[in-house]
C-alpha positions in Angstrom: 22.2 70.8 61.3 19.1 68.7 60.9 17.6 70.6 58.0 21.1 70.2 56.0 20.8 66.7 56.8 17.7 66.5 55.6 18.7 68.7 52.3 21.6 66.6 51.4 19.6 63.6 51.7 16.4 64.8 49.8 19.0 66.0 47.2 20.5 62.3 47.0 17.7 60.6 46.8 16.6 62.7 44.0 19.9 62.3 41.6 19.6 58.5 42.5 16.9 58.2 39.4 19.2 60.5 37.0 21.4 57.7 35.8 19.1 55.1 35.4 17.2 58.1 33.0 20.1 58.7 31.3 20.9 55.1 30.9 17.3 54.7 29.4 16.7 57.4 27.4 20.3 56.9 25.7 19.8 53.1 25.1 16.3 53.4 24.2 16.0 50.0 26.2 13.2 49.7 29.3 13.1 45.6 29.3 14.7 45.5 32.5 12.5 47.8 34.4 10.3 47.1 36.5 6.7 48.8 35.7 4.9 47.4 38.8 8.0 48.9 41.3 7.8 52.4 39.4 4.4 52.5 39.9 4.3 51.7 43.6 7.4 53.9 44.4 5.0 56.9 42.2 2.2 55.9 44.6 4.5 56.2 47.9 6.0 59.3 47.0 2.7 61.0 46.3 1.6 60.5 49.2 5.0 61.6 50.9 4.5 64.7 48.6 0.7 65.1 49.8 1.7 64.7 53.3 4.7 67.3 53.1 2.2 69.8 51.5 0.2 69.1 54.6 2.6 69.9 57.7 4.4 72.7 54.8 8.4 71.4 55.3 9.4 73.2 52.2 12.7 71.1 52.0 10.4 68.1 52.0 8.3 69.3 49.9 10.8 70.3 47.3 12.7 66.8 47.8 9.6 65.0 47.4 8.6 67.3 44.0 12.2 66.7 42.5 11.5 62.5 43.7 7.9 62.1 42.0 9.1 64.2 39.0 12.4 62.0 38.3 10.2 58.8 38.9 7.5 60.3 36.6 10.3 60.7 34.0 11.2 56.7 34.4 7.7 56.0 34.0 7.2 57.6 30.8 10.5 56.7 29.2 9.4 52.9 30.1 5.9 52.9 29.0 7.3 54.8 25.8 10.3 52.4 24.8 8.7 49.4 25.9 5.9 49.9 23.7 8.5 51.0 20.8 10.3 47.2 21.4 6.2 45.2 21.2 5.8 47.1 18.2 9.2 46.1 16.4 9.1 42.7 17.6 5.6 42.4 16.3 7.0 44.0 12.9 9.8 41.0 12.8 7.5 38.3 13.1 5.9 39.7 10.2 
């Protein structure tokens, strides 16, 4: 019962990032998030990830994979689109 539990829940937590990656990745647009809180939720779950590799709960350890990957994703959609948006404001001033 527990390791369902704990299944549905990794597996929620998980699709919680997918439409905020759709959402950026079809606008293009990554003003509104925040770096700083995608960096220290990155941080967090590595070291969930590190400690499920430890004590070997494979549904952890798949929950937190699927978590750091989807945040990972974020990341790099809002480093790449933010830097897209400097460059054409720069180009505009111009």
């Amino acid at each position: 019962m527990f390791e369902m539990m704990g299944t549905v829940g990794s597996l929620i937590i998980c699709i919680s990032a997918l439409p905020q990656i759709v959402k950026t990745y079809r606008t293009k647009k990554a003003n509104d998030l925040s770096i700083s809180y995608l960096t220290i939720l990155m941080s967090g779950m590595t070291l969930m990830m590190i400690y499920s590799l430890h004590i070997g709960d494979l549904i952890f350890i798949f929950g937190n994979f699927l978590s750091v990957l989807s945040t990972g994703v974020l990341i790099f959609l809002c480093l790449r689109y933010r830097s897209q948006f400097t460059t054409q404001v720069i180009e505009n001033r111009h």
